[in-house]
Backbone as a chain_set.jsonl record, in Angstrom:
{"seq": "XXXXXXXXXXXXXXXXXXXXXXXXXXXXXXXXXXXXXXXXXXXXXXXXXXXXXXXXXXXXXXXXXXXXXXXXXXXXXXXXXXXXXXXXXXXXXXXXXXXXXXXXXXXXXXXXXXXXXXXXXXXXXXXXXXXXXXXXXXXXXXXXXXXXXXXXXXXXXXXXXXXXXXXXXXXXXXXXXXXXXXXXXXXXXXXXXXXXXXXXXXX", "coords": {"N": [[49.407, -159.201, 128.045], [47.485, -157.367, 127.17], [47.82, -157.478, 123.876], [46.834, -160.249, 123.933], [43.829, -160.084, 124.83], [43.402, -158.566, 122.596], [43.416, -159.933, 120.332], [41.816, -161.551, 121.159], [39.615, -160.184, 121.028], [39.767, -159.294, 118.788], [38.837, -161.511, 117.301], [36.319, -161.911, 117.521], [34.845, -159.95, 116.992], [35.229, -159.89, 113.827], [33.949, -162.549, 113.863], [31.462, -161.602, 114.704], [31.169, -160.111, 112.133], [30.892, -161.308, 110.248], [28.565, -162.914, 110.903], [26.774, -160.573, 111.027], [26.953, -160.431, 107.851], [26.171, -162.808, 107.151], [23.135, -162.907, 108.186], [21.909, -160.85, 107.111], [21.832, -162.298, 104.479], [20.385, -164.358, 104.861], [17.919, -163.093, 105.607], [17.07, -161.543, 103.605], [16.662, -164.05, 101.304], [14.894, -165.032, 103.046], [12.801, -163.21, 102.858], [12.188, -163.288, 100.402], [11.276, -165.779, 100.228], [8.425, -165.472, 101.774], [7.117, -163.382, 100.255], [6.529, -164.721, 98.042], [4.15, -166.795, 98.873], [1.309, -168.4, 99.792], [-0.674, -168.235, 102.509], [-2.576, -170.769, 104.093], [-5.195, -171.381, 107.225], [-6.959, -172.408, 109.554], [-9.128, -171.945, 111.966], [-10.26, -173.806, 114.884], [-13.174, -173.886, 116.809], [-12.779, -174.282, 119.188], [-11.514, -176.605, 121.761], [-12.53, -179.102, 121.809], [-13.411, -182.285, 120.948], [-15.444, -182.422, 118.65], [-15.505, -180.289, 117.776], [-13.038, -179.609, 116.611], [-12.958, -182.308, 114.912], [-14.569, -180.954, 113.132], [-13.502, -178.821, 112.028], [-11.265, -179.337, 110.373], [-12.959, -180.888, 108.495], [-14.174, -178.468, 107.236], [-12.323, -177.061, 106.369], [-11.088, -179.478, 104.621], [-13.011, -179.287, 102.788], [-13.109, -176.666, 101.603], [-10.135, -176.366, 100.589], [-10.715, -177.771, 98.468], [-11.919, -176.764, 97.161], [-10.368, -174.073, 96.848], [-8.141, -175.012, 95.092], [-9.124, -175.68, 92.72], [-9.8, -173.137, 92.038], [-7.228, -172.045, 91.51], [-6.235, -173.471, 90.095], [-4.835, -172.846, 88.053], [-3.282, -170.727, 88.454], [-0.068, -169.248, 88.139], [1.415, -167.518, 89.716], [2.033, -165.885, 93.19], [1.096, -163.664, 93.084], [-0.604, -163.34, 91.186], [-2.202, -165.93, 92.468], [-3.439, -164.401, 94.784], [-5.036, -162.36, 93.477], [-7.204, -163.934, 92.815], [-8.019, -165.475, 94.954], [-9.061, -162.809, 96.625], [-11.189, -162.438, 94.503], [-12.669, -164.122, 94.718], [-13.761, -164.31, 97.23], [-16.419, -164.983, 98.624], [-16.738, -167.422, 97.157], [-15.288, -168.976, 98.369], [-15.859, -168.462, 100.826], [-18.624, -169.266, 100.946], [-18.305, -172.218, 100.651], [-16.83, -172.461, 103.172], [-18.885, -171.877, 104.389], [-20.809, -173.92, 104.087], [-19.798, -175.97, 104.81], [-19.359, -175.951, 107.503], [-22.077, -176.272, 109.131], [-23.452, -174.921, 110.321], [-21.649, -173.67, 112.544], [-20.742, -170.48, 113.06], [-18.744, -168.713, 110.912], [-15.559, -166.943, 110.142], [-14.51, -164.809, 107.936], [-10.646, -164.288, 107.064], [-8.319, -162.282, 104.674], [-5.389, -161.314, 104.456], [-1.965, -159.377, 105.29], [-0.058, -161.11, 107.204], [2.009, -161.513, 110.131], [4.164, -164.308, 111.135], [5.765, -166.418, 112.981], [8.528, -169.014, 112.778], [7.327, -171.751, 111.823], [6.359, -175.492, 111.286], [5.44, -177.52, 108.296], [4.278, -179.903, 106.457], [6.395, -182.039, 106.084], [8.135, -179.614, 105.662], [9.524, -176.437, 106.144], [8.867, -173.303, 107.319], [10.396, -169.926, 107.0], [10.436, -167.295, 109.743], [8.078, -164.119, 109.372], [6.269, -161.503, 107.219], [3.23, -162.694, 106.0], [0.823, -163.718, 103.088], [-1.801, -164.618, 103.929], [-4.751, -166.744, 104.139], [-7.801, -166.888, 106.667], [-9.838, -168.315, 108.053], [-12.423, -168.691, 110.541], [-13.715, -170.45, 113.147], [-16.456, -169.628, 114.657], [-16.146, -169.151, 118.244], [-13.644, -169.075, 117.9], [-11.345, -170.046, 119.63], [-9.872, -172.774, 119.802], [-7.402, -174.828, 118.59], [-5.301, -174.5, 115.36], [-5.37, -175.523, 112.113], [-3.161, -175.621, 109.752], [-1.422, -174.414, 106.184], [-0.263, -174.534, 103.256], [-1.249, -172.988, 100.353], [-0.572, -171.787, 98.208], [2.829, -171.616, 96.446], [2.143, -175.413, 95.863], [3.576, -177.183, 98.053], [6.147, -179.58, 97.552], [6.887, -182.586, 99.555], [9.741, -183.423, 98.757], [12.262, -181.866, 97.974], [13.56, -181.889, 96.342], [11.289, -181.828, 94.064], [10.05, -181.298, 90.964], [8.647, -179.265, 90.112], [8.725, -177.852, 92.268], [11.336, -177.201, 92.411], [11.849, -175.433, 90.677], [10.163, -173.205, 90.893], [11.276, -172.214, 93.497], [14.773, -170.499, 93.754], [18.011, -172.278, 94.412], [18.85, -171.415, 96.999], [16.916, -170.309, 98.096], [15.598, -172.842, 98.46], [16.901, -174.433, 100.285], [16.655, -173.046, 102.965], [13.697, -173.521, 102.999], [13.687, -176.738, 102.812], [15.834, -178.715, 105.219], [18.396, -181.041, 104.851], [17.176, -183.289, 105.829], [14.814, -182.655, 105.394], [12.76, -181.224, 107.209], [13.029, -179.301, 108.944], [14.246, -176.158, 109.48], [16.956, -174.192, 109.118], [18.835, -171.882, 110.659], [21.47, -170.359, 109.188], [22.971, -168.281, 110.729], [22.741, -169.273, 113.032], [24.246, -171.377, 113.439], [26.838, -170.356, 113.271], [27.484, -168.498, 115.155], [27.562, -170.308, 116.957], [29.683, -171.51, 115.941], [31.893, -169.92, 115.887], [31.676, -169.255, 118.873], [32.832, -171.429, 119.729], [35.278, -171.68, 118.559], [36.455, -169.152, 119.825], [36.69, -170.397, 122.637], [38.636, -171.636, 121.72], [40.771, -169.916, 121.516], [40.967, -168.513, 124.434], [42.134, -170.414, 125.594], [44.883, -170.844, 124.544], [45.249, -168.035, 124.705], [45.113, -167.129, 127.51], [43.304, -164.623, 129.775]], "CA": [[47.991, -159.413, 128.26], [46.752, -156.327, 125.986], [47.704, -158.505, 123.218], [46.193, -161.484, 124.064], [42.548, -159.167, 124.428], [43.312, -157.606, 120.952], [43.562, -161.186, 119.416], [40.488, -162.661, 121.622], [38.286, -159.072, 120.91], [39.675, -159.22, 116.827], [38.511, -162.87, 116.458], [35.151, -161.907, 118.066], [34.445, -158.718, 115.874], [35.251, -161.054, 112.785], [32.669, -163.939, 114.023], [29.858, -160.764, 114.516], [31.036, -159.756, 111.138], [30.457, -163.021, 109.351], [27.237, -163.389, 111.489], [25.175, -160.097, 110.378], [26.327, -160.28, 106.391], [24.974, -164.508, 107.159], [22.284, -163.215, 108.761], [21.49, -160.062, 106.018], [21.665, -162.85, 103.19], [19.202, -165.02, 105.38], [17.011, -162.163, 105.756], [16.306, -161.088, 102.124], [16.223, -164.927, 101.045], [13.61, -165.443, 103.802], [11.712, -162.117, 102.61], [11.551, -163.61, 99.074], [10.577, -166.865, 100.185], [7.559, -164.729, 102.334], [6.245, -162.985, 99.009], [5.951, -166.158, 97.406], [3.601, -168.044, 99.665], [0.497, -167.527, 100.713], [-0.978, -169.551, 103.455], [-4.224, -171.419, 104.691], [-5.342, -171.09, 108.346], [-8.379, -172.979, 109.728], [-9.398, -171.788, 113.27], [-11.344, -174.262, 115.559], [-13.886, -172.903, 117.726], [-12.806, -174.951, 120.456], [-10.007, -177.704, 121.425], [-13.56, -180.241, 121.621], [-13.266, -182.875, 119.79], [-16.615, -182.923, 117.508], [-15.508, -178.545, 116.838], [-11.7, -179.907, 116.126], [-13.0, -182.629, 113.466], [-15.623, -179.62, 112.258], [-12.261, -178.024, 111.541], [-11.031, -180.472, 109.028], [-13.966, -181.169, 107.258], [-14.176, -177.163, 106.553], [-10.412, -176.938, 105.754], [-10.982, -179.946, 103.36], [-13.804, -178.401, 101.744], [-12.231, -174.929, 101.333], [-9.109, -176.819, 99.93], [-11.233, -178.504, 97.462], [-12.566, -175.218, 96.397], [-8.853, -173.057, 96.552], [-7.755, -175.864, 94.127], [-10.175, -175.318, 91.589], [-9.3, -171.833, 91.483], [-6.104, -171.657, 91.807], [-4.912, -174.361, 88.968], [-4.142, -171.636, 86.598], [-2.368, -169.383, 88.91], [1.105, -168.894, 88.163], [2.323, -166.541, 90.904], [1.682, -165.456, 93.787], [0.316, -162.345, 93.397], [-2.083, -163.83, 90.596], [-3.357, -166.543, 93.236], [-3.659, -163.047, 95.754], [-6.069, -161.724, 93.263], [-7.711, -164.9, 92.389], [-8.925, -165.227, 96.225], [-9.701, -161.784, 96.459], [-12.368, -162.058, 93.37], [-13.175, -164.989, 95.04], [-13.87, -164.68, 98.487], [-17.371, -165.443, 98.236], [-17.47, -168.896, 96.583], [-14.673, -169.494, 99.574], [-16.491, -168.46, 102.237], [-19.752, -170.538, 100.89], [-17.804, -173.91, 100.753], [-16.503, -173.141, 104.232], [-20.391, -172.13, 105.5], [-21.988, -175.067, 103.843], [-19.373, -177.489, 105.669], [-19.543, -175.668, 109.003], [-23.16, -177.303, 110.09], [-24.063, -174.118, 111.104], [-21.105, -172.555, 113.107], [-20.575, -169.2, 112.198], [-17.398, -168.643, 109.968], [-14.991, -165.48, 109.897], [-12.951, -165.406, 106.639], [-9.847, -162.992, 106.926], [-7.38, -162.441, 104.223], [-4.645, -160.256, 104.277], [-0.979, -159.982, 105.207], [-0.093, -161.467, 108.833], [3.508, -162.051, 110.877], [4.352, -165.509, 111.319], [6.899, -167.406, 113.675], [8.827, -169.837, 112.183], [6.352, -173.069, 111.869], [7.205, -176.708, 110.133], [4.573, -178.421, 107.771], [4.214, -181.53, 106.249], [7.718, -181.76, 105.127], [9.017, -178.488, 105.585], [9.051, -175.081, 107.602], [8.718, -171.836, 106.926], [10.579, -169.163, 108.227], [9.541, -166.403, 110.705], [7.919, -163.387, 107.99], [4.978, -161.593, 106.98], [2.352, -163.964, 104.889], [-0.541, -163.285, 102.643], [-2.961, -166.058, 105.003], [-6.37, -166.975, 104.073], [-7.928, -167.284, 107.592], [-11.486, -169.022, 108.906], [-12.324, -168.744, 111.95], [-14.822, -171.179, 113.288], [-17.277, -170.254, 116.241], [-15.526, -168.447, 118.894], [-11.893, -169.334, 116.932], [-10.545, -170.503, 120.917], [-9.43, -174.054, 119.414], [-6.254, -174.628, 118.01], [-5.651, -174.449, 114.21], [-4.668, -176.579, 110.78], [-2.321, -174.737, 108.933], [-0.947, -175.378, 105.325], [0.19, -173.558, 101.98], [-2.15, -173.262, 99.083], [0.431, -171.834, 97.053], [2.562, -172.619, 95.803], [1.722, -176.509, 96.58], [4.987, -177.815, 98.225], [6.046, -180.852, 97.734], [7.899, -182.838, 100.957], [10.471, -183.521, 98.361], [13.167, -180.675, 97.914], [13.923, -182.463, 94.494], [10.074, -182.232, 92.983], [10.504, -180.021, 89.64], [7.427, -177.951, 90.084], [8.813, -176.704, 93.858], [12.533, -176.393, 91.968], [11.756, -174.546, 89.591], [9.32, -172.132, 91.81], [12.494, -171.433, 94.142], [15.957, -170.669, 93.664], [18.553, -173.066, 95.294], [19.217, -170.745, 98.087], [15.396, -170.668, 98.793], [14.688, -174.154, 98.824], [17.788, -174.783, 101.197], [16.245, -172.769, 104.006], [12.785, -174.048, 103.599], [14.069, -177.746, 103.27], [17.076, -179.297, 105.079], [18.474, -182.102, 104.415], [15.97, -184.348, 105.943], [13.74, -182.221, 104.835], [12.053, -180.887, 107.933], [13.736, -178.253, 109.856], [14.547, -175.14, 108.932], [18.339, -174.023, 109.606], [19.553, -170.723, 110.546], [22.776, -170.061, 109.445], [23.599, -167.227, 111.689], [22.948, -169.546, 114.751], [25.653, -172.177, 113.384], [28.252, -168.989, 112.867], [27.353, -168.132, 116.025], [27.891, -171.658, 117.424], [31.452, -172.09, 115.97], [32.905, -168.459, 116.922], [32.014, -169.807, 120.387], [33.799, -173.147, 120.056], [36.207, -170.845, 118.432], [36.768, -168.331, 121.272], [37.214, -170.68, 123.33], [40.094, -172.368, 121.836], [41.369, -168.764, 121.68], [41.217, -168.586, 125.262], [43.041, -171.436, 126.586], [45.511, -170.434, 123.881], [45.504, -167.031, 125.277], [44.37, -166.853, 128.879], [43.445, -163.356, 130.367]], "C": [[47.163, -158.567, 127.296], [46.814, -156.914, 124.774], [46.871, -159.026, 122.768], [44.655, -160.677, 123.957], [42.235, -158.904, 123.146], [42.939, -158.747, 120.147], [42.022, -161.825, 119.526], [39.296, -160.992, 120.82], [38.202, -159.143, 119.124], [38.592, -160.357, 116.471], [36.5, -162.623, 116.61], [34.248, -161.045, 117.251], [34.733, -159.167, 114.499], [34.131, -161.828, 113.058], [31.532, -162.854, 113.978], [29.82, -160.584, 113.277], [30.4, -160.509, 110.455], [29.038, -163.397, 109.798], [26.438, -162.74, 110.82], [25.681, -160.327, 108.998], [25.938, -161.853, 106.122], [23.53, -164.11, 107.479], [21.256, -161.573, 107.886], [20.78, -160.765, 104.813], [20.208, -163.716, 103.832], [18.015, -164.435, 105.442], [15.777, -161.649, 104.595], [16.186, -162.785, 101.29], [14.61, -165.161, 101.855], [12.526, -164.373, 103.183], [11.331, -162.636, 101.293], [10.58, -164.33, 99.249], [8.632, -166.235, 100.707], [6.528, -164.456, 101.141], [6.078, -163.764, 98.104], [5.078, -167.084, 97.697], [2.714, -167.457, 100.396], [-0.214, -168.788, 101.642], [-2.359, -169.822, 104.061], [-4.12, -171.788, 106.067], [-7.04, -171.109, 109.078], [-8.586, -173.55, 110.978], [-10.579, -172.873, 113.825], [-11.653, -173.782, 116.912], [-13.458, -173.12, 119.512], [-11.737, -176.477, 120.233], [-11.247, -179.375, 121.82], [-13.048, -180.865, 120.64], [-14.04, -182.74, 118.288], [-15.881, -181.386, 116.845], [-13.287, -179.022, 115.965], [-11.778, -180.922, 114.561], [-13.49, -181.92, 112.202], [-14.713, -179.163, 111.699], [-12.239, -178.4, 110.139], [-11.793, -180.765, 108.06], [-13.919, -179.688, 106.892], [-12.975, -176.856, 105.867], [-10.658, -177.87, 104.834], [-12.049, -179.4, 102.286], [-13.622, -176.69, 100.904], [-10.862, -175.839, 100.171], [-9.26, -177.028, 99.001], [-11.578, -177.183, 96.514], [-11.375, -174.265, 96.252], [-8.136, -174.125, 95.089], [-7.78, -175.566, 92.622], [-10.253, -174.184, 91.253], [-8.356, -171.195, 91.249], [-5.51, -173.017, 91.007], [-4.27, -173.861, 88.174], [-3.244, -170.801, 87.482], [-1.208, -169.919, 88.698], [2.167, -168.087, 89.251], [1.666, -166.283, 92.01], [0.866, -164.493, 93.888], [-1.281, -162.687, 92.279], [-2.798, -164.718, 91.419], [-4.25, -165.711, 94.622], [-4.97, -162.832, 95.132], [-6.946, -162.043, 93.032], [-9.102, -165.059, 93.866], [-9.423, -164.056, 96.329], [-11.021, -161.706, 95.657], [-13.056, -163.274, 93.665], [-13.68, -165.71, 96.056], [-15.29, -165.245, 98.855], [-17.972, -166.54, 98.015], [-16.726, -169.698, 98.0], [-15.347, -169.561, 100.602], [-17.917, -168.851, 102.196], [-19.561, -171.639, 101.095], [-17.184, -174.133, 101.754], [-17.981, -173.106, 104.797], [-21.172, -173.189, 105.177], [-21.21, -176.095, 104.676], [-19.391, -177.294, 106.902], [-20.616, -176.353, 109.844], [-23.386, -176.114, 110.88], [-23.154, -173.185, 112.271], [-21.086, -171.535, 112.189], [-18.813, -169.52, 111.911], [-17.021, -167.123, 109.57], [-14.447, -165.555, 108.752], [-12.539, -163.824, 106.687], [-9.449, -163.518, 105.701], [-6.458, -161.471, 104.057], [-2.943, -160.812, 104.825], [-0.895, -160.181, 107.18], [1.22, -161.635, 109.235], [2.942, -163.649, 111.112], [5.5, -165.955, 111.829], [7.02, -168.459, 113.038], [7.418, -171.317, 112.781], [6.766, -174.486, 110.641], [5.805, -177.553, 109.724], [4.799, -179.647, 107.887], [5.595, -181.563, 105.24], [8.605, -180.827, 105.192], [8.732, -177.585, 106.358], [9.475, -173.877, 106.623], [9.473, -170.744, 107.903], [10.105, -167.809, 108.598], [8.97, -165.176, 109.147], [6.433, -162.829, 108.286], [4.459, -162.275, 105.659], [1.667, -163.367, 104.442], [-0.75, -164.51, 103.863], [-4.658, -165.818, 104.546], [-6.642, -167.572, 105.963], [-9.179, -167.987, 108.098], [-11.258, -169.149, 109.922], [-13.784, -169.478, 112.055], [-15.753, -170.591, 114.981], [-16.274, -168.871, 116.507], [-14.128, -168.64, 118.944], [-10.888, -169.357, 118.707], [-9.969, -171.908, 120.654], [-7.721, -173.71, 118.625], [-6.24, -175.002, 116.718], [-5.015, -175.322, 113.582], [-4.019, -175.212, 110.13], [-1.604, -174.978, 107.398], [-1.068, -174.296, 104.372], [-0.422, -173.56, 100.943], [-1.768, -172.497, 97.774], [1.753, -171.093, 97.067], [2.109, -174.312, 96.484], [3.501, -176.637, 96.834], [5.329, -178.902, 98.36], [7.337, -180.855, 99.362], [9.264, -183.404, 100.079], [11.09, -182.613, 97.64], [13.568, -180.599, 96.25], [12.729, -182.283, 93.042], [10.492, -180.917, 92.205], [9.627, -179.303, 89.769], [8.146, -176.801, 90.965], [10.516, -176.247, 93.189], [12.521, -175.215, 91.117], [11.033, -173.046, 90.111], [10.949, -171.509, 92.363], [13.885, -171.721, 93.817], [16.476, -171.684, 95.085], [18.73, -172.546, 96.828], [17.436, -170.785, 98.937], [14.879, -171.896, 99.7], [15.684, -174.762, 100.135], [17.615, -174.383, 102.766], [14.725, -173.533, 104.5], [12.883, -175.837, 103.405], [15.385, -177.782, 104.145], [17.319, -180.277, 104.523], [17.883, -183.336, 104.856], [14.988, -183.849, 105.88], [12.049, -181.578, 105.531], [12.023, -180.443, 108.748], [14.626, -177.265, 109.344], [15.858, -174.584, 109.652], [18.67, -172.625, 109.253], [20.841, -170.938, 110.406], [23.712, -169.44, 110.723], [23.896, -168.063, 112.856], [24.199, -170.31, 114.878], [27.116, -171.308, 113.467], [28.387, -168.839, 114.003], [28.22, -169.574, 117.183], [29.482, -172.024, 117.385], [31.954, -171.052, 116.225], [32.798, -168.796, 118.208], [33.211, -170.657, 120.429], [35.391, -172.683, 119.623], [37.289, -169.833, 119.285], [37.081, -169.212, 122.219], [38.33, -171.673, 123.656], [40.719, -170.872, 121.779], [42.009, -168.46, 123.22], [41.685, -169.472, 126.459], [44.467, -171.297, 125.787], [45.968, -169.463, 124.813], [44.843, -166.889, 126.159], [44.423, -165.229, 128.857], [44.274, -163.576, 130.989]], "O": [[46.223, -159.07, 126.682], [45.676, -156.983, 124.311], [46.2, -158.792, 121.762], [44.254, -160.66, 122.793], [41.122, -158.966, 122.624], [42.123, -158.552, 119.245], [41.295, -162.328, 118.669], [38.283, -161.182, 120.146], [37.218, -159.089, 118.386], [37.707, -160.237, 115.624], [35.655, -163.134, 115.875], [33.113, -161.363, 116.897], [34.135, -158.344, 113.806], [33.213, -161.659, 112.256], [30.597, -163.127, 113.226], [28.705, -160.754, 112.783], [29.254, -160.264, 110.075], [28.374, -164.156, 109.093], [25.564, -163.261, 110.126], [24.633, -160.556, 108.395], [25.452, -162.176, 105.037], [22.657, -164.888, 107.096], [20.071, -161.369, 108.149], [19.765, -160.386, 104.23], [19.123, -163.647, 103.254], [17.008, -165.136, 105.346], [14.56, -161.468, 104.568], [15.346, -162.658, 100.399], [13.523, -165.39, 101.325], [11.373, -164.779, 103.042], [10.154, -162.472, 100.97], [9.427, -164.134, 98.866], [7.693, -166.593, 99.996], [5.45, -165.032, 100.992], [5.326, -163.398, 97.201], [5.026, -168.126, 97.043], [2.819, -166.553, 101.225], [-0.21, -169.994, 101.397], [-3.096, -168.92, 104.459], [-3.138, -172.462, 106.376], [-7.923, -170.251, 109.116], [-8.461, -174.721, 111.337], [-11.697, -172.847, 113.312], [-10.908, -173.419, 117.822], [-13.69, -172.486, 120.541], [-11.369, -177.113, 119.246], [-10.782, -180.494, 122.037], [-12.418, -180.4, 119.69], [-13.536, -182.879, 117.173], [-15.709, -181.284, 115.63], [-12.709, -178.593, 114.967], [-11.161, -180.697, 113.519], [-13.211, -182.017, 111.007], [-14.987, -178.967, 110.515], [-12.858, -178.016, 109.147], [-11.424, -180.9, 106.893], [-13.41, -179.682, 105.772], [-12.914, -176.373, 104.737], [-10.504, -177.319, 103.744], [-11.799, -179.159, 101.105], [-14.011, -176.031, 99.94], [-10.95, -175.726, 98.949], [-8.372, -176.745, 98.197], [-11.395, -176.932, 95.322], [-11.526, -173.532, 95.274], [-7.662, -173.518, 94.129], [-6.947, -175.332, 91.746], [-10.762, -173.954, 90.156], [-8.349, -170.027, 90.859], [-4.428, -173.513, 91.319], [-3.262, -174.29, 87.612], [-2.381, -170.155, 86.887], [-1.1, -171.104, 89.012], [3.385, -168.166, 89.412], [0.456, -166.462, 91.874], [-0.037, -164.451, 94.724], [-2.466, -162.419, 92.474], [-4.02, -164.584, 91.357], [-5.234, -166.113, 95.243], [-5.989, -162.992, 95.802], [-7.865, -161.238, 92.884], [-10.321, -164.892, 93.887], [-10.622, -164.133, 96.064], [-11.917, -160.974, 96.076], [-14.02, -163.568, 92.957], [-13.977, -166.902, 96.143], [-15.162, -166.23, 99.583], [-19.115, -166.868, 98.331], [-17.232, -170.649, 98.597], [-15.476, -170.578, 101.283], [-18.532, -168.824, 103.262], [-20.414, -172.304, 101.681], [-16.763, -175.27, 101.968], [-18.386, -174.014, 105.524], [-22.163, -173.457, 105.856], [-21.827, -177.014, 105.216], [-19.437, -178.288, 107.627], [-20.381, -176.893, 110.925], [-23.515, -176.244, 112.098], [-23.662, -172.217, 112.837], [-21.305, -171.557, 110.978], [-17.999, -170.249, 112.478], [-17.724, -166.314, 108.964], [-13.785, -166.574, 108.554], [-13.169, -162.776, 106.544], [-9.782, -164.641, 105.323], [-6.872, -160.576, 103.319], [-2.574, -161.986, 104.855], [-1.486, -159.575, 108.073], [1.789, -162.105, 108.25], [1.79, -164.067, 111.225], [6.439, -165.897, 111.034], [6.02, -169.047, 112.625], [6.902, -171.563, 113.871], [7.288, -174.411, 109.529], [5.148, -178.149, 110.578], [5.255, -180.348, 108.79], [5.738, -181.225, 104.065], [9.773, -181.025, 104.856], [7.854, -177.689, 107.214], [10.147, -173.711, 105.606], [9.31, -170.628, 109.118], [9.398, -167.192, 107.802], [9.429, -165.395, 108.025], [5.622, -163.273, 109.099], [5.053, -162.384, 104.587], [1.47, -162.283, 104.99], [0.133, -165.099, 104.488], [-5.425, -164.866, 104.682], [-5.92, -168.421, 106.487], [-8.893, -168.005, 109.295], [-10.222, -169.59, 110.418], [-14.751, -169.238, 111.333], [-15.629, -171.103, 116.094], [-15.824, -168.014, 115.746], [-13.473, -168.388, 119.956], [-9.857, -168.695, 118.833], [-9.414, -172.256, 121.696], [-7.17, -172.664, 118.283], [-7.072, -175.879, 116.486], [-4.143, -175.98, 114.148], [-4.453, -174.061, 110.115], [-1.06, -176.082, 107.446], [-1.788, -173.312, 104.543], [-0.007, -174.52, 100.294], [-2.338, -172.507, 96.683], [1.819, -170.013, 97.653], [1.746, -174.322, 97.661], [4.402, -176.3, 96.065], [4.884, -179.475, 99.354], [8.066, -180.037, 99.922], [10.037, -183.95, 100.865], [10.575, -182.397, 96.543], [13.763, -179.731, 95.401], [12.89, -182.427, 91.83], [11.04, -179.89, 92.607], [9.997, -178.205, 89.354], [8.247, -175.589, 90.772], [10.936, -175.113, 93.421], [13.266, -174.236, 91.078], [11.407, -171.951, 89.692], [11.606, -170.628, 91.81], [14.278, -172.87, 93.614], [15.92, -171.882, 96.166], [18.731, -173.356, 97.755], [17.062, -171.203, 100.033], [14.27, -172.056, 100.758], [15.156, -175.54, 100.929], [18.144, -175.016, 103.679], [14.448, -173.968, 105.617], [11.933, -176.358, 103.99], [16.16, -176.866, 103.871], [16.567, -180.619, 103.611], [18.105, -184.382, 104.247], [14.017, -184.48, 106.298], [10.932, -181.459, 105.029], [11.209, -180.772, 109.61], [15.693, -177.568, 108.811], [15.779, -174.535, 110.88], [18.787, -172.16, 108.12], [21.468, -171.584, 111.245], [24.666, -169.872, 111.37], [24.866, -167.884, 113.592], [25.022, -170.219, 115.788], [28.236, -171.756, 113.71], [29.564, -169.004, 114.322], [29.214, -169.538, 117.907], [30.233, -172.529, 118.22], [32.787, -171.23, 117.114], [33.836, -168.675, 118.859], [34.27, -170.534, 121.044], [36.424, -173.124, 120.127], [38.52, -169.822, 119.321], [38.014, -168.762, 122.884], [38.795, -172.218, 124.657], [41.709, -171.067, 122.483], [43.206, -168.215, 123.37], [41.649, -169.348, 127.683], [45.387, -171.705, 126.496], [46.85, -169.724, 125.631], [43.723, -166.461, 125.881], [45.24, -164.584, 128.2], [44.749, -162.704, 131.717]]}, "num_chains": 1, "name": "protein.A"}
């Protein structure tokens, strides 16, 4: 029986092993992907309808205007400093589309729980985030990446070329819209694992 333990406790302390240096490599991929991406975040005042479309029209008008300043950026940290020197013309083109709510504009760095766009997901991290807040920012928000742009295709050469393969593999899968921890699958088959171990080797 001591054995049989040694065999079931080895295989088990192997599967943790394999889990944290999966779940190390996942870690510092995800942290790259993080400092690469900064994100747009466009609070409505209220889950009303008329303050929910108000949203949208401010988020497309802001968009229109991050665009236009942000065609030249190259990196991240140049579209960082771009908003920064530019918070101003931003937070005019969201108060002229507001109609008169008031408008907060954060920007800085924020935590984020994993979340899935249009096409893709992001995983958990801290963000740069451009933020607006509309009103009394109690509505629920639009969310979306203003750089780099991502395409919903894993294949477009702009977004390959931005991230290494290992990058783009976490923030696409292979249908291109769910983000896959390794660790949990490792995790998943050392179970299914263990427990051919233990009909093998009963206690």
């Amino acid at each position: 029986m001591g054995n049989r333990i040694k065999i079931w406790e080895l295989s088990l302390l192997i599967a943790l092993c394999v889990c944290l240096c999966q779940t190390a490599a996942e870690a510092e991929s995800r942290q790259n992907i993080s400092e690469k991406i900064i994100r747009f975040h466009v609070v409505a005042a209220s889950d009303e309808e008329e303050d929910q479309d108000l949203k949208m029209r401010v988020k497309d008008a802001v968009a229109a205007k991050l665009e236009e300043l942000l065609v030249a950026a190259e990196s991240a940290s140049e579209a960082e400093r771009i908003i920064a020197e530019n918070k101003g013309e931003i937070f005019s083109a969201a108060f002229s589309a507001s109609e008169g709510e008031r408008v907060e504009l954060r920007f800085g760095t924020e935590l984020f729980s994993y979340r899935e766009g249009d096409g893709y997901a992001l995983p958990p991290g801290e963000y740069k985030c451009l933020r607006l807040i509309l009103g009394a920012g109690e509505g629920h928000n639009w969310w979306g990446v203003i750089f780099p742009q991502l395409s919903v295709e894993p294949s477009c050469t702009e977004t390959a070329l931005y991230y290494p393969d290992e990058e783009l593999r976490i923030i696409y899968d292979e249908d291109g819209v769910e983000l896959r921890f390794r660790f949990l699958e490792i995790l998943e088959k050392a179970g299914k694992q263990l427990g051919i171990l233990r009909e093998t080797f009963p206690s």
